[in-house]
gemmi code that builds the backbone of each chain (N, CA, C; Angstrom):
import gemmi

chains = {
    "A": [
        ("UNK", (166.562, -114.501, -124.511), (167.778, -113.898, -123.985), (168.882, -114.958, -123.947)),
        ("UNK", (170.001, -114.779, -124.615), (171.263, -115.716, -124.633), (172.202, -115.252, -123.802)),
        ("UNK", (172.652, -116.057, -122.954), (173.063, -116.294, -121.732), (174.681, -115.983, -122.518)),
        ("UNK", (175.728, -115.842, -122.100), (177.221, -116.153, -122.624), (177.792, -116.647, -121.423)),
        ("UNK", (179.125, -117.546, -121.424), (179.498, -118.893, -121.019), (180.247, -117.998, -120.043)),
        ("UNK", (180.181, -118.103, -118.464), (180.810, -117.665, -117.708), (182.213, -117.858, -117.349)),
        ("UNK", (182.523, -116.903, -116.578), (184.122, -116.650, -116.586), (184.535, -118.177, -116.249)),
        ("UNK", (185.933, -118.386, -116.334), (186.389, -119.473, -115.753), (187.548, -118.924, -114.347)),
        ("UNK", (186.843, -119.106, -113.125), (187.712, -118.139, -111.872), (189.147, -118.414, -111.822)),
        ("UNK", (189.300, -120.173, -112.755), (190.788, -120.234, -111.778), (192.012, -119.960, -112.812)),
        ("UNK", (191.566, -119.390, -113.846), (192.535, -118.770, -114.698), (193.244, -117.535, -114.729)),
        ("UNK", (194.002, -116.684, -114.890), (194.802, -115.310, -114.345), (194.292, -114.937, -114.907)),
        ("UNK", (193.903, -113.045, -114.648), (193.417, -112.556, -114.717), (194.278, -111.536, -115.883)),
        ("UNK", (193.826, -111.555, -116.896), (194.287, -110.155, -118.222), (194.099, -108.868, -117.836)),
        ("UNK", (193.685, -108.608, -116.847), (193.497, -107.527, -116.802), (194.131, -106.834, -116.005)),
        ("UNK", (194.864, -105.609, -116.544), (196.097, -105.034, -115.591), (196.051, -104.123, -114.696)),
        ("UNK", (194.398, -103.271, -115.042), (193.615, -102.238, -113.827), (193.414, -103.802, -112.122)),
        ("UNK", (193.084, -104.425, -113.054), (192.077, -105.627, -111.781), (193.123, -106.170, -111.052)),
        ("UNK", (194.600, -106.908, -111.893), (195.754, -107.218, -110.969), (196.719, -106.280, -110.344)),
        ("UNK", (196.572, -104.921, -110.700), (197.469, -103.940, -110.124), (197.001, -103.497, -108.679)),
        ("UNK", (195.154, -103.407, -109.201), (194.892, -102.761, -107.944), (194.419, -104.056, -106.563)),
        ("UNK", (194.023, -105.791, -107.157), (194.371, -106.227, -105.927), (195.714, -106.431, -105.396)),
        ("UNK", (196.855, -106.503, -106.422), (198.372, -106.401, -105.219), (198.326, -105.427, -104.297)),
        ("UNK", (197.621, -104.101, -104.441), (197.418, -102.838, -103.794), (196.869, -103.473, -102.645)),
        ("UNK", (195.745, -104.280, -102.982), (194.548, -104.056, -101.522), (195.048, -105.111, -101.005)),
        ("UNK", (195.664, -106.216, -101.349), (195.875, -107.404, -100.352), (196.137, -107.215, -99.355)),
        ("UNK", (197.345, -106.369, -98.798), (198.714, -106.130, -97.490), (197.225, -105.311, -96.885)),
        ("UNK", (196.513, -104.076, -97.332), (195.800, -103.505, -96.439), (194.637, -104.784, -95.880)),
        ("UNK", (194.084, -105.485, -96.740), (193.051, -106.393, -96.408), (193.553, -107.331, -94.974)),
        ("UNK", (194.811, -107.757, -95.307), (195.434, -108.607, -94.388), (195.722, -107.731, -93.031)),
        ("UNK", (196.370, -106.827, -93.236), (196.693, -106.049, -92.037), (195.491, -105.590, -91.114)),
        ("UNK", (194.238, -105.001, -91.895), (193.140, -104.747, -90.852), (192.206, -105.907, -90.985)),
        ("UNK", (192.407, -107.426, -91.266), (191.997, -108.793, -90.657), (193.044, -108.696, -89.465)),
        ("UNK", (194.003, -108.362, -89.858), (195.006, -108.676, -88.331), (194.242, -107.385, -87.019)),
        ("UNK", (193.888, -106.293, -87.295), (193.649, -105.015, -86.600), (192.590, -106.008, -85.449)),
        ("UNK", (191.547, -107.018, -86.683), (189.664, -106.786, -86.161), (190.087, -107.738, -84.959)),
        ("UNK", (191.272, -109.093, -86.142), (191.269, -110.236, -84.506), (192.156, -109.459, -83.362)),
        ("UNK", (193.033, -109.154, -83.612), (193.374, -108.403, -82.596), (193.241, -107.130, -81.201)),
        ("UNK", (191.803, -106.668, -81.579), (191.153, -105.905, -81.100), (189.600, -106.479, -80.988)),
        ("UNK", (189.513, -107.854, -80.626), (188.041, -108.528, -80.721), (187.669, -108.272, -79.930)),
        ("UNK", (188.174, -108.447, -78.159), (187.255, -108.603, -77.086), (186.848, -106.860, -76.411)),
        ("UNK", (187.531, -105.967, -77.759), (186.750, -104.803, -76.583), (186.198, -104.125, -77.866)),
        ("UNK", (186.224, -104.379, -78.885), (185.305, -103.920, -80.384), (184.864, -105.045, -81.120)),
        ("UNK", (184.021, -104.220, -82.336), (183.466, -105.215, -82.908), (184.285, -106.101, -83.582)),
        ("UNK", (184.029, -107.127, -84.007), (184.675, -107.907, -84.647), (185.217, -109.121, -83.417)),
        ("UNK", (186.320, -109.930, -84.362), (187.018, -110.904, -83.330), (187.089, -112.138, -84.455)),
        ("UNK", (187.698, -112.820, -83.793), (188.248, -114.265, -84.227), (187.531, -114.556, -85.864)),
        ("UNK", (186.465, -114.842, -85.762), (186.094, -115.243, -87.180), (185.482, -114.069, -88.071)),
        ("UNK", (185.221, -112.659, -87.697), (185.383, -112.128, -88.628), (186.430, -111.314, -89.322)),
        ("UNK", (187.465, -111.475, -88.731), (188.803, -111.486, -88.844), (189.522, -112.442, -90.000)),
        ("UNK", (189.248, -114.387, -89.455), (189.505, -114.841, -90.257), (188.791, -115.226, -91.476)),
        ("UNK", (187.387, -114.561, -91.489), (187.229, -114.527, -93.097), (187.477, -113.221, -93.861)),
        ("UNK", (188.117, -112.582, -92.995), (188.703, -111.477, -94.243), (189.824, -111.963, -94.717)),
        ("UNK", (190.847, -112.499, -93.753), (191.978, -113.143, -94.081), (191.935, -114.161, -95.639)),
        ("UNK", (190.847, -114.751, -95.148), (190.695, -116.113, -96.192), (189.570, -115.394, -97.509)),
        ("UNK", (189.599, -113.994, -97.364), (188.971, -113.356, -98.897), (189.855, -112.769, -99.369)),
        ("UNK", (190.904, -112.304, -99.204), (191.945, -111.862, -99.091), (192.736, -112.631, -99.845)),
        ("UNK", (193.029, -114.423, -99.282), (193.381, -115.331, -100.265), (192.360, -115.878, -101.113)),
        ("UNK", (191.569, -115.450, -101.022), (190.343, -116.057, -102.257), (190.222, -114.474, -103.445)),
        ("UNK", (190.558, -113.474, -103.094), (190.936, -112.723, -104.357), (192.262, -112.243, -104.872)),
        ("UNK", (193.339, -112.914, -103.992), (194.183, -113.942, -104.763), (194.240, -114.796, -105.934)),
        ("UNK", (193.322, -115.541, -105.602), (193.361, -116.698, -106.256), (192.500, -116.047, -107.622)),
        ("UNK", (191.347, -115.371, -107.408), (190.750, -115.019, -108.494), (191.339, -114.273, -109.619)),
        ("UNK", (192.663, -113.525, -109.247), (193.143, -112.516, -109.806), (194.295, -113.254, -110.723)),
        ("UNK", (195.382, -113.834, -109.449), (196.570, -114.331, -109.905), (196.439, -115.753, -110.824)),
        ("UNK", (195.290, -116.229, -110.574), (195.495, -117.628, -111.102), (195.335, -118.561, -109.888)),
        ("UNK", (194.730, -119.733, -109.623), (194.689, -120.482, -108.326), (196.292, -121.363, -108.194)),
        ("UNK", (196.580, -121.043, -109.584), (197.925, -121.675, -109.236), (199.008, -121.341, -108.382)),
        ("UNK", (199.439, -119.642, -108.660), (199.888, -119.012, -107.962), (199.515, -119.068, -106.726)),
        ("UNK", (198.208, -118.805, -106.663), (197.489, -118.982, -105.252), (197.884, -120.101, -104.505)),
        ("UNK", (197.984, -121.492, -105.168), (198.067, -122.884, -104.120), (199.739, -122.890, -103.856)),
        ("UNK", (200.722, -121.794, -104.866), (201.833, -121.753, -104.225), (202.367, -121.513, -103.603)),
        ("UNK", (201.391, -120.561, -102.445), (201.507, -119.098, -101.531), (200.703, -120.316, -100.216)),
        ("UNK", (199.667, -120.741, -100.446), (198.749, -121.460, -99.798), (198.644, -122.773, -100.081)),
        ("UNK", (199.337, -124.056, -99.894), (198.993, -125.154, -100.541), (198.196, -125.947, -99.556)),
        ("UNK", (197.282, -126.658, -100.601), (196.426, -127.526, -99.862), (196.751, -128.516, -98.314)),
        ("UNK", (197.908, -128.442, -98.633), (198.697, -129.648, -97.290), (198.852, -128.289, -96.191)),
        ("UNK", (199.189, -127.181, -96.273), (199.793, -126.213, -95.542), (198.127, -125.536, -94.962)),
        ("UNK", (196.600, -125.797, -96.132), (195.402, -125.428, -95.363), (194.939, -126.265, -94.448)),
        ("UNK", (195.446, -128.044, -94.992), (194.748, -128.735, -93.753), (195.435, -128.881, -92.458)),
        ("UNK", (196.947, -128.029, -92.829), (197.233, -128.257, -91.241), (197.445, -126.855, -90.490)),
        ("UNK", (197.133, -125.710, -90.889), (196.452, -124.217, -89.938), (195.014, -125.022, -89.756)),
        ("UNK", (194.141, -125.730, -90.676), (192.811, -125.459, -90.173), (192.485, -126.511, -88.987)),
        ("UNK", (193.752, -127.592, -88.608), (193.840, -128.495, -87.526), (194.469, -127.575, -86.436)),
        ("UNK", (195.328, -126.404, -87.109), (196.526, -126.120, -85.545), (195.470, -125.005, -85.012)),
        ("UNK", (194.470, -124.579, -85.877), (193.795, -123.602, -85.483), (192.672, -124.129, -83.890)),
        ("UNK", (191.990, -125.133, -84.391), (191.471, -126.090, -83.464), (192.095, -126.454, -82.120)),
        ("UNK", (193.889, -126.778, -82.574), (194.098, -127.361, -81.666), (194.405, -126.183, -80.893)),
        ("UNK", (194.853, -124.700, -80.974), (195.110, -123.861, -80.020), (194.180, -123.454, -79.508)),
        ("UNK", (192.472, -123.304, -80.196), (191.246, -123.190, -79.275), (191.306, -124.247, -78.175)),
        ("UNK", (191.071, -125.282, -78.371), (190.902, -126.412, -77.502), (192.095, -127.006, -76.586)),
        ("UNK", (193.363, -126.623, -77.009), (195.127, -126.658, -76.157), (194.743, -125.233, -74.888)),
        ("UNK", (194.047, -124.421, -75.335), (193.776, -123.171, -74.330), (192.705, -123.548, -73.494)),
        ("UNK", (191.842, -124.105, -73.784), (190.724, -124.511, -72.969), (191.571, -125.771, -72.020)),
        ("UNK", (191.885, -126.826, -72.271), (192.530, -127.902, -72.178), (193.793, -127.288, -70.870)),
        ("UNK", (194.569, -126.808, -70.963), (194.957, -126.147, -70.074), (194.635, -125.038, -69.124)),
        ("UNK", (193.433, -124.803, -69.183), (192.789, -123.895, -68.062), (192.349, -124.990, -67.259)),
        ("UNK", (191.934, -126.457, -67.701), (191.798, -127.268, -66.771), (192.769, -127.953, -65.939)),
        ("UNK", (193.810, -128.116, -66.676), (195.060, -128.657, -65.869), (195.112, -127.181, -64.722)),
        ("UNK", (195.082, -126.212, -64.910), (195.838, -125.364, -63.887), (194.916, -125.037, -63.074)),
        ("UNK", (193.734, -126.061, -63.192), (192.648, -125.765, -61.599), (191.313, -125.008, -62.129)),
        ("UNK", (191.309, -124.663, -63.359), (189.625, -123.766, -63.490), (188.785, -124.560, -64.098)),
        ("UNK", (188.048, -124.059, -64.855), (186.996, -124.631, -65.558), (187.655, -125.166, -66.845)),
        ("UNK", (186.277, -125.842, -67.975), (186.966, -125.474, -69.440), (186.916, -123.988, -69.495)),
        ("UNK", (188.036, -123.485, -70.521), (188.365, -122.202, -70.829), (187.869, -120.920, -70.019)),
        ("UNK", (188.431, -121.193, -68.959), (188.042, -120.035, -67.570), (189.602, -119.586, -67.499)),
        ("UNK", (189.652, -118.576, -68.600), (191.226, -117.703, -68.743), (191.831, -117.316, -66.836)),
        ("UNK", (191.256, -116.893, -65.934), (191.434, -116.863, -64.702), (192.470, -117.436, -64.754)),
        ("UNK", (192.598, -118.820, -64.792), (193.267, -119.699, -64.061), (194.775, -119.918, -64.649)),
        ("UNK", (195.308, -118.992, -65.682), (196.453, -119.037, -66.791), (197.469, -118.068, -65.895)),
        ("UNK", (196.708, -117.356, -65.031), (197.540, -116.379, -64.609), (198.875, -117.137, -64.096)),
        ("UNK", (198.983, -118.350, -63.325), (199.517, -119.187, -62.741), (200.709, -119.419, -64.161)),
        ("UNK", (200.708, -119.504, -64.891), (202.137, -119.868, -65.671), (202.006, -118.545, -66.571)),
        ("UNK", (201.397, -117.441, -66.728), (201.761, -116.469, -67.213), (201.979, -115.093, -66.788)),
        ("UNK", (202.147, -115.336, -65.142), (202.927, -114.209, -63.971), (202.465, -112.626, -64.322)),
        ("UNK", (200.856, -113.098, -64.156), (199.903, -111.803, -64.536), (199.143, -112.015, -63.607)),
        ("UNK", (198.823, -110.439, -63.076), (196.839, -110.649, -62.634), (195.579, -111.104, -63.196)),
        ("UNK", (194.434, -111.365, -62.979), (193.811, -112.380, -63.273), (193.170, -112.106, -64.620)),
        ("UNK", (193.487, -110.535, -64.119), (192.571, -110.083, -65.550), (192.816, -109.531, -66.911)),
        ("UNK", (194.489, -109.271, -66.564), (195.174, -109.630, -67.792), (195.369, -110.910, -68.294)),
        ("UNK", (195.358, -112.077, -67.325), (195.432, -113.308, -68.032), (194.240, -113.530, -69.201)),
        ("UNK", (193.035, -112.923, -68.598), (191.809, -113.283, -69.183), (191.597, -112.871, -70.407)),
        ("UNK", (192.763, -111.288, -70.729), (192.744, -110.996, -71.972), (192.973, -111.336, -72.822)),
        ("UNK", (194.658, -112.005, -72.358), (195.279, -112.800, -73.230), (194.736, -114.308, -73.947)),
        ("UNK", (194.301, -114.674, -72.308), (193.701, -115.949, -72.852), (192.597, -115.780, -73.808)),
        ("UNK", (191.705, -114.722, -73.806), (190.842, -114.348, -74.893), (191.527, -114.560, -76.248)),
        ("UNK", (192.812, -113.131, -76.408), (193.531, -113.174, -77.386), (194.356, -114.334, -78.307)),
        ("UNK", (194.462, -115.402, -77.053), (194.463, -116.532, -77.710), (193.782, -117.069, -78.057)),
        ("UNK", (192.457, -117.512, -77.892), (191.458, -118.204, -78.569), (190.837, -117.899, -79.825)),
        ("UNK", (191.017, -116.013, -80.072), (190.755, -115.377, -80.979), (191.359, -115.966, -82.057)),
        ("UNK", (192.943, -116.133, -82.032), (194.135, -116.297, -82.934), (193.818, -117.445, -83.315)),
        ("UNK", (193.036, -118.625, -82.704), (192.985, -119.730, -83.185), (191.815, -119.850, -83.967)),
        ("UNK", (190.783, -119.231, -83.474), (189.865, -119.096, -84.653), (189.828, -118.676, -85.648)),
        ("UNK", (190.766, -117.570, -85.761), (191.037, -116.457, -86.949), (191.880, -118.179, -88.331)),
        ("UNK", (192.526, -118.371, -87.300), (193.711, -119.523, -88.571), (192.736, -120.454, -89.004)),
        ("UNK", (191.867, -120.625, -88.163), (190.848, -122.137, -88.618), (190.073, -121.602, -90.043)),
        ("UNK", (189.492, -120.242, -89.409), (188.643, -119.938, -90.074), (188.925, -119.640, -91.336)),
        ("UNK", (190.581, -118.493, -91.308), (190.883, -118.667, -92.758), (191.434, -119.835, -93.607)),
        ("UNK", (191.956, -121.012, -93.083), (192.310, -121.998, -93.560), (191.174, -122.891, -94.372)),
        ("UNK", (190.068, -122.869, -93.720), (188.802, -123.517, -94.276), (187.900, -122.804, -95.282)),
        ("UNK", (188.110, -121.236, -94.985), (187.419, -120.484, -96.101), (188.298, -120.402, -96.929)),
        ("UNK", (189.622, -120.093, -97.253), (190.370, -120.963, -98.722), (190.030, -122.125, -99.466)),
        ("UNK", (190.166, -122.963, -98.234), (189.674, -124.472, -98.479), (188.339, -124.911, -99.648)),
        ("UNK", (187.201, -124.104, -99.067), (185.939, -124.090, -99.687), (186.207, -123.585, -100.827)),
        ("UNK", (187.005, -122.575, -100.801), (186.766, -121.727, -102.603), (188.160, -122.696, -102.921)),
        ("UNK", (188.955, -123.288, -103.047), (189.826, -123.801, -103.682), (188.490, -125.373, -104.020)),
        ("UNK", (187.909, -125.849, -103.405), (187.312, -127.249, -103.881), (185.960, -126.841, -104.544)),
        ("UNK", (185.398, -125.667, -104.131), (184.407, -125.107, -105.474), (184.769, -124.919, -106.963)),
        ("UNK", (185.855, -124.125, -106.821), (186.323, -123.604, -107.711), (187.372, -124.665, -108.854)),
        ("UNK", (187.524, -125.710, -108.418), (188.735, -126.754, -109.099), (187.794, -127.978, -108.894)),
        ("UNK", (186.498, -127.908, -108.335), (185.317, -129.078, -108.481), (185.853, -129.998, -108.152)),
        ("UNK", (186.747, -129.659, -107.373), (187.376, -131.225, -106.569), (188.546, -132.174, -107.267)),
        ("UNK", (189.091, -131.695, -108.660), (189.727, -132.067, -109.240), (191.419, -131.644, -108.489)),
        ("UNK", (192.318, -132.747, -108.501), (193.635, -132.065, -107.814), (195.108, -131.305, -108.638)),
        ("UNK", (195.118, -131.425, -109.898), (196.234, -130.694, -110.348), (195.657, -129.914, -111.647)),
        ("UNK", (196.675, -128.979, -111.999), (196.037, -128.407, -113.673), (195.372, -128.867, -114.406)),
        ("UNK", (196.613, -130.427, -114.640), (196.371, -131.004, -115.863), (195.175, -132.073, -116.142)),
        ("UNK", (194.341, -132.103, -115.114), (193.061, -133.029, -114.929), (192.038, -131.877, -115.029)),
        ("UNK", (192.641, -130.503, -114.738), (191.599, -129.240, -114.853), (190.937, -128.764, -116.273)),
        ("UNK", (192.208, -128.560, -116.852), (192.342, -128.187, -118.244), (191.944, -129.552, -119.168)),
        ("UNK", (191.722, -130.900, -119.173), (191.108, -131.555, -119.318), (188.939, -131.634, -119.199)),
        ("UNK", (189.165, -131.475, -118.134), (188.055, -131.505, -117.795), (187.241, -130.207, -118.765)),
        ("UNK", (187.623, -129.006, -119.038), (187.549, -127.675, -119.505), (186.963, -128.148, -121.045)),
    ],
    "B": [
        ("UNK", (166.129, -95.488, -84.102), (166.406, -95.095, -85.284), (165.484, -94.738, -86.043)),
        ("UNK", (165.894, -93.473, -86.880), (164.417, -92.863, -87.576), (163.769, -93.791, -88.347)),
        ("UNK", (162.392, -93.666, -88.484), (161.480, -95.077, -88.441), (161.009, -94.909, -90.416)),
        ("UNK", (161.364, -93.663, -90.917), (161.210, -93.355, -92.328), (162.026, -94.573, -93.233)),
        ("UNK", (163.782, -94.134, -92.501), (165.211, -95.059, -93.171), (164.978, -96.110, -92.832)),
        ("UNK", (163.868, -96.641, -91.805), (163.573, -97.669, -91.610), (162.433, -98.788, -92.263)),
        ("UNK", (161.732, -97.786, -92.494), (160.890, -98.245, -93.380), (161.382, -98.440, -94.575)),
        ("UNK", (162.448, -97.358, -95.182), (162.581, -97.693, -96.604), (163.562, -98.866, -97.124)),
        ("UNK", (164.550, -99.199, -95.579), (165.534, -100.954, -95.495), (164.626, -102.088, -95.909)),
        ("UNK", (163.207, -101.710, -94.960), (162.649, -103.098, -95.028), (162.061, -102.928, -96.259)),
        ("UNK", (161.555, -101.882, -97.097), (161.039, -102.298, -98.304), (162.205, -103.027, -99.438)),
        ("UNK", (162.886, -102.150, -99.301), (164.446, -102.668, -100.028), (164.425, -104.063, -99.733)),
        ("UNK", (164.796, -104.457, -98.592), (165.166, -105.855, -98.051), (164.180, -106.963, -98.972)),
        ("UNK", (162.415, -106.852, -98.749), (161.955, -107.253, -99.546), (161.954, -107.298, -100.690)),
        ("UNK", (161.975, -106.314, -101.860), (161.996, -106.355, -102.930), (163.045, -107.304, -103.646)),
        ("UNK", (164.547, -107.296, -102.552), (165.914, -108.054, -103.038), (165.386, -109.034, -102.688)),
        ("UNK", (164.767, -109.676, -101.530), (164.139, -111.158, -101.458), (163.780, -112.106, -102.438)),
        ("UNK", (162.658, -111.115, -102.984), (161.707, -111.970, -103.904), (162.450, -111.751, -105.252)),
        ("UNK", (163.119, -110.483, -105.617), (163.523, -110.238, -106.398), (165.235, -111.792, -106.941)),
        ("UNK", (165.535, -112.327, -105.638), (166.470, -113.279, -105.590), (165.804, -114.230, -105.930)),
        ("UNK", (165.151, -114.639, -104.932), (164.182, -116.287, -105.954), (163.304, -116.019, -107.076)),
        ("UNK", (163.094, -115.127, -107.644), (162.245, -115.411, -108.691), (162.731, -115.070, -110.152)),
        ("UNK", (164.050, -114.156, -110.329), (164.696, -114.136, -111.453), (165.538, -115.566, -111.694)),
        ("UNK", (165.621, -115.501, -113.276), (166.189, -116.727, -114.125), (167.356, -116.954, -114.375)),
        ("UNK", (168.361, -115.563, -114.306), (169.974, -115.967, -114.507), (170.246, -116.010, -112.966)),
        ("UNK", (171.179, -116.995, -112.849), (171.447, -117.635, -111.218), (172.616, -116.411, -111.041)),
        ("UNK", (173.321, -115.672, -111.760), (174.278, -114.829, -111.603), (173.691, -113.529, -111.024)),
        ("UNK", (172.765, -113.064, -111.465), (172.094, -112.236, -111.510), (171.571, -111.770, -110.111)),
        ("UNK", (170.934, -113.314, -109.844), (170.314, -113.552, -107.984), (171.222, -113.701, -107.068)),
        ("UNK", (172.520, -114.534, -107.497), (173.735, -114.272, -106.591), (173.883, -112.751, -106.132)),
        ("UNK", (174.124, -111.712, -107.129), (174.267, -110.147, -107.004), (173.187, -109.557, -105.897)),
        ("UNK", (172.181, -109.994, -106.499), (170.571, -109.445, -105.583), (171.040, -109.832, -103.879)),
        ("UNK", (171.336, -111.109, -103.794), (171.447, -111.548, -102.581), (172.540, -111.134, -102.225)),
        ("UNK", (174.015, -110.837, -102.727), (174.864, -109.657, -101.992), (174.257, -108.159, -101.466)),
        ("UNK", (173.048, -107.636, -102.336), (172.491, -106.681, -102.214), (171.922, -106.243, -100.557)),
        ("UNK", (170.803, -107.824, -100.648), (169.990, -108.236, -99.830), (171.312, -108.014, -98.150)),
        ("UNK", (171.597, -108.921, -98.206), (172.978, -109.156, -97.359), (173.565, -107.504, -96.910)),
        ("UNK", (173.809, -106.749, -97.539), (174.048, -105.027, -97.241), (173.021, -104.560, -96.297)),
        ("UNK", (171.727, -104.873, -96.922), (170.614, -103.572, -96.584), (170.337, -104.614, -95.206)),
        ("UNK", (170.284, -105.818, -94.928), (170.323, -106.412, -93.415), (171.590, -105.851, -92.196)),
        ("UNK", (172.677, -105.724, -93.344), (174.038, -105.035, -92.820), (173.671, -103.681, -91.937)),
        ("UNK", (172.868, -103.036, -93.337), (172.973, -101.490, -92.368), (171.564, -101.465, -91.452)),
        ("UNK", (170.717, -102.669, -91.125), (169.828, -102.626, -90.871), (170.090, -102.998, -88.986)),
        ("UNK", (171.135, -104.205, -89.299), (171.144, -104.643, -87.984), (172.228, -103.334, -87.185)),
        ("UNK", (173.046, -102.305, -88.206), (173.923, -100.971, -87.581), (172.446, -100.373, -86.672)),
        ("UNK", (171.313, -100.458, -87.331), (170.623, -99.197, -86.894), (170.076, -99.711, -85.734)),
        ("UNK", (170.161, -101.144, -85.766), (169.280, -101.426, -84.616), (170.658, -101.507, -83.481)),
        ("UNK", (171.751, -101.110, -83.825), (173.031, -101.023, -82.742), (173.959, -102.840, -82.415)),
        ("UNK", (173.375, -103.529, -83.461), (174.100, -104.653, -83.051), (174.913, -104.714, -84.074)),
        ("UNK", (176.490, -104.057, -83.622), (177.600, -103.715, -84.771), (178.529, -105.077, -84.598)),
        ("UNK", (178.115, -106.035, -84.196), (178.768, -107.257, -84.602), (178.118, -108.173, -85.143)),
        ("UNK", (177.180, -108.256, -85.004), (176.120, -109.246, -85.955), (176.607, -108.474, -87.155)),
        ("UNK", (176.231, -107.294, -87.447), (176.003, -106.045, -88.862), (177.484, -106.793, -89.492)),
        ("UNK", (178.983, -106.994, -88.513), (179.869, -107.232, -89.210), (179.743, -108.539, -89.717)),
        ("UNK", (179.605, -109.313, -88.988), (179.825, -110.809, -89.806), (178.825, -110.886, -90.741)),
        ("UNK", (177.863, -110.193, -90.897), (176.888, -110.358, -92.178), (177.884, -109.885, -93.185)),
        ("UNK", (178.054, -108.556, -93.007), (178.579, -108.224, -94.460), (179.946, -108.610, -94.745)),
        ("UNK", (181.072, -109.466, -93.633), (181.921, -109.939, -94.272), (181.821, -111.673, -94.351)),
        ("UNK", (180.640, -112.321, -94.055), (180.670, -113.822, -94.538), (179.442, -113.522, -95.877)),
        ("UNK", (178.443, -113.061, -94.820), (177.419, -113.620, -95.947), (178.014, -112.596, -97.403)),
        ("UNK", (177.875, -111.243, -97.161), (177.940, -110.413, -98.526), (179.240, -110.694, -99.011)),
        ("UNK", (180.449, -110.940, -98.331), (181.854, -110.655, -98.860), (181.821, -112.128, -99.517)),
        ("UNK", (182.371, -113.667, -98.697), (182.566, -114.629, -98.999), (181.474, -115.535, -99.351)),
        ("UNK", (180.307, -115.283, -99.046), (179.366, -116.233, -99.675), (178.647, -116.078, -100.535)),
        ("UNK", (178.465, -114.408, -101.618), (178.774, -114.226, -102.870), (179.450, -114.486, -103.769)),
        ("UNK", (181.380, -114.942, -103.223), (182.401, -115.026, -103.886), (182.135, -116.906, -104.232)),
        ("UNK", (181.339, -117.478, -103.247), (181.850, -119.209, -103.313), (180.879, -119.313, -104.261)),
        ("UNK", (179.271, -118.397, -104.071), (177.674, -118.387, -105.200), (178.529, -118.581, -106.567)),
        ("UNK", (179.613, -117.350, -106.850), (179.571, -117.036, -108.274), (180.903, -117.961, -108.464)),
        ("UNK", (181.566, -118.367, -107.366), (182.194, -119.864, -108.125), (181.453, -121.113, -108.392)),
        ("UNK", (180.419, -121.502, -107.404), (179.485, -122.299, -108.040), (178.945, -121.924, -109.128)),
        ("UNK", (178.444, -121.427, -109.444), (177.936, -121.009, -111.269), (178.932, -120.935, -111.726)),
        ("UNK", (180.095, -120.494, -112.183), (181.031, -120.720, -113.130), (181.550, -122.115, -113.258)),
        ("UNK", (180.581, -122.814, -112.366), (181.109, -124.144, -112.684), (180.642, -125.423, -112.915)),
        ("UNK", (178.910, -124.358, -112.845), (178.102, -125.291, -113.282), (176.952, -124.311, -114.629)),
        ("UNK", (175.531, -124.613, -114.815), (174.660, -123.871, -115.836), (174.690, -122.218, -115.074)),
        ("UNK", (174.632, -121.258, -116.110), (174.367, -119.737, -115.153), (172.879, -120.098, -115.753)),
        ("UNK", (171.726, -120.372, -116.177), (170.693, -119.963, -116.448), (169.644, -121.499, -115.475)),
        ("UNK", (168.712, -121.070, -114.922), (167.968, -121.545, -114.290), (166.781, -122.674, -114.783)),
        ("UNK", (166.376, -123.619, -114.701), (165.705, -124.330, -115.226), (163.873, -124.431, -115.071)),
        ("UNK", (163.800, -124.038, -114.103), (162.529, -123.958, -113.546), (162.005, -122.575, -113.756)),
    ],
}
model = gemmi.Model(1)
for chain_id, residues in chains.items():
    chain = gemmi.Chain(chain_id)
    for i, (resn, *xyz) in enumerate(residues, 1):
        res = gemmi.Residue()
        res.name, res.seqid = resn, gemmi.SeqId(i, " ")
        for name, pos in zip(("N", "CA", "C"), xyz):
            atom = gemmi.Atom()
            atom.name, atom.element = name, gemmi.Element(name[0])
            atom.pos, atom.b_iso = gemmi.Position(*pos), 0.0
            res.add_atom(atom)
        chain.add_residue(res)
    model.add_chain(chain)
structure = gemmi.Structure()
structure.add_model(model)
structure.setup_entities()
């Protein structure tokens, strides 16, 4: 059995059924990643399965349009710093539940600078931690398929070389 | 959950198992193991844990099929052993 030489992912895609219909699905893909993190703490879903829809979303992007297009929408400098700010708003939320008297990340204690009862604070503060996982998560699952997919090499022209 | 649809996940489940490590095109077993990844999907619905059920089928089946079949396109698709 002869094998034939597999696709190459980070090249655009010829095909005008395959790029018509992901411009179609992207905005819906993105919008109900926004629905799942946004509705985490009382349904299924939440923070990271949220942000890996987000970050498949830009990974069939990239498969479709070309990774080039893709790193112009998403560039590597712009993933490593959501997948740091993502961190830092998990841990900036925890980090300040201690300054204002609670535990680590004991949302309770937010009510105090966000002029809520305790248990709307707790939502929010949920809702924030969600948001930060969601950015980490999609920032790093780009991340992975952009350094799989380009084998670690950094511009075209070392790509198309390598090819 | 009826214990028939249940029986017939876990045979499924197995068959995609073995059926993943023991075929020769690595493309091929990538697919199986998206397969595999589903029938755990609707497996862990039946047993009512609808958030486990989600992150299976959107890390493991959605994105960790997509990174499998960028690794093979970027290295041999046919298996050596």
């Amino acid at each position: 059995m002869t094998i034939k030489r597999t696709v190459n992912m980070t090249k655009q895609s010829d095909d005008v059924i395959v790029k018509t219909l992901s411009r179609l699905l992207i905005p819906f893909m993105q919008i109900y990643a926004l629905y799942v993190i946004a509705h985490g703490h009382y349904s299924p879903g939440g923070g990271f399965q949220g942000g890996v829809i987000l970050g498949a979303s830009l990974i069939l992007l990239a498969i479709t349009y070309g990774l080039d297009n893709a790193l112009r929408m998403m560039s590597e400098r712009l993933n490593t710093i959501l997948c740091s700010l993502g961190v830092f708003i998990y841990a900036g939320i925890g980090l300040l539940c201690i300054m204002l008297g609670g535990n680590y990340l004991d949302y309770g204690a937010l009510d105090k600078i966000l002029h809520v009862d305790i248990a709307h604070a707790r939502s929010l503060g949920i809702l924030g931690i969600e948001t930060g996982v969601g950015i980490a998560v999609m920032a790093v699952m780009a991340s992975i398929f952009l350094d799989i997919s380009t084998g670690g090499l950094p511009s075209t022209k070392e790509r198309d070389q390598s090819d | 959950m009826i214990w028939q649809l249940d029986l017939i996940l876990c045979i499924f489940i197995v068959i995609c198992a073995v059926a993943a490590i023991t075929i020769k095109d690595l493309l091929a077993a990538v697919i199986i193991l998206g397969a595999y990844s589903f029938f755990m999907c609707i497996l862990y619905t039946g047993m009512g844990a609808v958030d486990v059920a989600f992150t299976e089928a959107s890390v493991s089946a959605g994105v960790g099929t997509v990174l499998f079949v960028a690794a093979v396109s970027k290295t041999k698709r046919r298996s050596k052993d």
